[in-house]
Short mmCIF file of the C-alpha atoms (twelve columns), coordinates in Angstrom:
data_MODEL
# 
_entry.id   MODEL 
# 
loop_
_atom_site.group_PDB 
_atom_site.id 
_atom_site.type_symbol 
_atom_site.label_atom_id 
_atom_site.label_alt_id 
_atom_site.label_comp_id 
_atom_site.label_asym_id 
_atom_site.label_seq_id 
_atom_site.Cartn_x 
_atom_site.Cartn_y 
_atom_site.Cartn_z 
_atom_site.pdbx_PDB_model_num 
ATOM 1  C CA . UNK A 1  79.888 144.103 90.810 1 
ATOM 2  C CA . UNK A 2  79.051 147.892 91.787 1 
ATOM 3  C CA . UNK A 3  75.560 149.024 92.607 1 
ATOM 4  C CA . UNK A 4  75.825 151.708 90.367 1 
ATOM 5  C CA . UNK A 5  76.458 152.418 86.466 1 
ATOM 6  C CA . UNK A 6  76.729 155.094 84.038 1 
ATOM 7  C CA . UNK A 7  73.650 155.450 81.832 1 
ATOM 8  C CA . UNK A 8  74.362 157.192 78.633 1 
ATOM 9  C CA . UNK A 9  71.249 159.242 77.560 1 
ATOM 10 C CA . UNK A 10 69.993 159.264 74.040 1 
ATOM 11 C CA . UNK A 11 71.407 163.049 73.287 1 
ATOM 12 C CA . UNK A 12 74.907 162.121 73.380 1 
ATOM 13 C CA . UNK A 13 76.572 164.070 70.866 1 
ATOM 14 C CA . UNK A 14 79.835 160.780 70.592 1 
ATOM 15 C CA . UNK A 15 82.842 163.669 71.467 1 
ATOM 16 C CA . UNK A 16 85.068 160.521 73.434 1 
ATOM 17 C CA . UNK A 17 85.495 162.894 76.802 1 
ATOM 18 C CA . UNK A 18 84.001 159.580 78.679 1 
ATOM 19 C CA . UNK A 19 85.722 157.087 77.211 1 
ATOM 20 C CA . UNK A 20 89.061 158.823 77.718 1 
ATOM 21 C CA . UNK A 21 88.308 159.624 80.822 1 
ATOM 22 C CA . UNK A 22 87.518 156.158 82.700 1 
ATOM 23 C CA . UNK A 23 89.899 153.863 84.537 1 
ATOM 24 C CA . UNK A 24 88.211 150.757 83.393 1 
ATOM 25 C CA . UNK A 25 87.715 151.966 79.865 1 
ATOM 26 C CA . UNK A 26 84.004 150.639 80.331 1 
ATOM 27 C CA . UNK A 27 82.588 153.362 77.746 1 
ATOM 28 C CA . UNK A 28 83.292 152.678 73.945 1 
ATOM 29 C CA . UNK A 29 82.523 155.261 71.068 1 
ATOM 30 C CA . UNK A 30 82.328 153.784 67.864 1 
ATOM 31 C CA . UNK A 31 82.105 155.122 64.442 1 
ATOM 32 C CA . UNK A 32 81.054 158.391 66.065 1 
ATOM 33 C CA . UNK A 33 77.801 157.013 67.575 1 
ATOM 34 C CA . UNK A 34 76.480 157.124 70.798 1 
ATOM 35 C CA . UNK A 35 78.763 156.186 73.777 1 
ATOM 36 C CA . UNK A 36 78.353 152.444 74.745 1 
ATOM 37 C CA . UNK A 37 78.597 151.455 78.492 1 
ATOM 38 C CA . UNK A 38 80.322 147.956 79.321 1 
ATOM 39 C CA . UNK A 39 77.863 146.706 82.443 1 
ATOM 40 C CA . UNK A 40 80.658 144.480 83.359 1 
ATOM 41 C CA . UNK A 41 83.503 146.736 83.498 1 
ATOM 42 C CA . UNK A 42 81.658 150.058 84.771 1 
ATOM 43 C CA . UNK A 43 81.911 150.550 88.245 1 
ATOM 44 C CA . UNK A 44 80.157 153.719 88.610 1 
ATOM 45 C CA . UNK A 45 83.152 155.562 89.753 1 
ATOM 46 C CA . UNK A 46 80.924 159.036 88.202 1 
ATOM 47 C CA . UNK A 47 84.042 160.233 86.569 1 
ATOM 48 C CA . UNK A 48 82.226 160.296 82.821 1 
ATOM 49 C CA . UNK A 49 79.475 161.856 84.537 1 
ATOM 50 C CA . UNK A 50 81.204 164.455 85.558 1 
ATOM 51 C CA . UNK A 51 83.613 165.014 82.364 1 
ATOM 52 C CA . UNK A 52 80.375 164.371 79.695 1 
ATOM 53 C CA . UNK A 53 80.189 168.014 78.104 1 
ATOM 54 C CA . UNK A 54 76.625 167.418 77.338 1 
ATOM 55 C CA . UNK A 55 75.456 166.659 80.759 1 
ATOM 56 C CA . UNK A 56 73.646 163.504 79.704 1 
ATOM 57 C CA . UNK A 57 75.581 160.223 81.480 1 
ATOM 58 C CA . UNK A 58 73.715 159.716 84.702 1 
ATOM 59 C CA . UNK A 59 75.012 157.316 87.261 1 
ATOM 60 C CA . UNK A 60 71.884 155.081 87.986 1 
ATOM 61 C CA . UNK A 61 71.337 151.834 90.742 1 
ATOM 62 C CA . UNK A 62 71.672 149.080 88.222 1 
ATOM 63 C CA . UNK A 63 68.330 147.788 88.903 1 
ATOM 64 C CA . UNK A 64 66.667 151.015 88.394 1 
ATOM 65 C CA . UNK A 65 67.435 150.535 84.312 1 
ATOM 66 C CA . UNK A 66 65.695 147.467 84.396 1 
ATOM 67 C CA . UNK A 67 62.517 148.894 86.149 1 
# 
């Protein structure tokens, strides 16, 4: 398991850029709510960071979300 994950931030305004976007399709957008990260599947690759239109996905150490 990677180090790092994607953290979705609480503004995310559900457009799908992330989900279509990563290789391990470890981000799900559902009934146009806010994107949902997969902790097993992401591997913090960055590639939704770096596609989210809204700037808000961050990719965090894993144990920093539980701090």
């Amino acid at each position: 398991m990677s180090k790092y994950i994607a953290y979705v931030g609480k503004n995310c305004v559900a457009c799908g850029a992330c989900m279509n976007i990563c290789p391990r399709q470890a981000i799900q957008v559902k009934n146009g709510k806010k994107a949902i990260v997969a902790p097993s599947s992401c591997v913090g690759c960055g590639l939704c960071e770096k596609t989210c239109p809204a700037g808000i996905i961050e990719i965090r150490e894993r144990e920093m979300l539980h701090a």
